[in-house]
Structures are given as structure tokens and as C-alpha cells.
N, C-alpha and C positions, 0 to 999 in steps of 0.2 A: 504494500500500500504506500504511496506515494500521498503525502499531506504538503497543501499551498496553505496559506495565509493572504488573507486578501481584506483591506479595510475599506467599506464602501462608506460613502459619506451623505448625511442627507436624502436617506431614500424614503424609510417607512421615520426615521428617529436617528440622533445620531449612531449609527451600525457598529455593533462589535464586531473583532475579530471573526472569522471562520474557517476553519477547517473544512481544505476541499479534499476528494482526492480524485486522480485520475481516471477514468470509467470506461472512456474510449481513447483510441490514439492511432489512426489513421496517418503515416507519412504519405501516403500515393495519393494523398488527395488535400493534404495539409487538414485534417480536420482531430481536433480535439476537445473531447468531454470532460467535465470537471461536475462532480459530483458533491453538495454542500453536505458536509459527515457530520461537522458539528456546530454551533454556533453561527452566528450573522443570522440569516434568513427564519434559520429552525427558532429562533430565539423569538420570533414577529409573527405566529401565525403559519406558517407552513411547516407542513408534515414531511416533505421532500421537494428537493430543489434542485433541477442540473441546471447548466450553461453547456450547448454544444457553438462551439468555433470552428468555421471553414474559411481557410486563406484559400483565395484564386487570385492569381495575378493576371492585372487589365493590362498594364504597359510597362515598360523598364523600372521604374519606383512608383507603381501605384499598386495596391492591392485591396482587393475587396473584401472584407470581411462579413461574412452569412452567419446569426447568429439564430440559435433556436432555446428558447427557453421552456421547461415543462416542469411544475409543481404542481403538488397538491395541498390543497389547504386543509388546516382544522377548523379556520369562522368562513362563514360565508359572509363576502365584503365585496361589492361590486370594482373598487379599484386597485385590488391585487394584483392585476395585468398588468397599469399604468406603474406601480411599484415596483417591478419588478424590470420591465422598460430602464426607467430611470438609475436602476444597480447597475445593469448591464450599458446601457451610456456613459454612465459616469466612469465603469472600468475600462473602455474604448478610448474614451479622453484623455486621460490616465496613460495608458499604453501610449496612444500615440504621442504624447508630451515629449514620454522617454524617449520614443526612438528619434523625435525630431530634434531631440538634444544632444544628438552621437552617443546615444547607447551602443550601437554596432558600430 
């Protein structure tokens, strides 16, 4: 089992820590799953939580990023989706900060 830590800011509350781990990992298609084990999301209302990531490259430095999110909840709350959106934005912003500031 492979555990990430990831702090999302401002989604549902300020977000604790979470433990993710790895679920899928697809090189031939650049696609990978991160499964929430413990903490962040389980801490607000959901019962389970992934993030799946697909990189496809559009031209020499551009690439797409395809993202799928699937949780199940324990309250029914009609803006779980919109919450859930916003984690997954804010970690895209995030990332792409790093790499725009010579992380590679």
C-alpha cells in the first residue's frame, strides 16, 4: 500500500490531512487512481472517495488532464458534487503552480 498526503483547502471546511492510496496505475495510458483511506473527505460526510487522473498530451507542453470522481455519501446533501469539484480544482491549481515553477 502506497499512502499520499494531500491538504485541500476550503472545500467543505478548512480540510485535514488525508491519506490516499494508490488503487489504479495505468502507465500506457498515463492514468492514475488515488483512493481516500483515511481522513480529508471520510472526515465531511463520505463513506468513500476516489480521484481517477488521465494525462493525454495535446501538443509539445500542453496536456490534458481527464479527471473522474466517485463517492458515496452517508447525509444526503444536494451539493456534494459541487464539493467535491472544488477539492479536485483546487488540487489541479496546486499541481500546476508546481510544475510552472521548475519542479521538473
Amino acid at each position: 500500500m502506497v499512502a499520499l498526503a494531500q491538504s485541500s483547502s476550503s472545500i467543505l471546511a478548512p480540510m485535514s490531512y488525508q491519506k490516499e492510496k494508490i488503487v489504479e496505475l495505468d502507465d500506457a495510458v498515463h492514468k492514475i487512481g488515488l483512493q481516500v483511506i483515511e481522513g480529508g473527505h471520510l472526515n465531511f460526510g463520505f463513506s468513500s472517495y476516489k480521484t481517477t487522473f488521465q494525462l493525454t498530451p495535446i501538443q509539445e507542453e500542453e496536456t490534458m488532464v481527464s479527471v473522474e470522481v466517485t463517492y458515496e455519501s452517508e447525509v444526503e446533501d444536494s451539493s456534494m458534487p459541487s464539493k467535491t469539484a472544488k477539492s479536485v480544482l483546487a488540487f489541479i491549481r496546486n499541481l500546476e503552480c508546481y510544475l510552472l515553477n521548475g519542479a521538473i
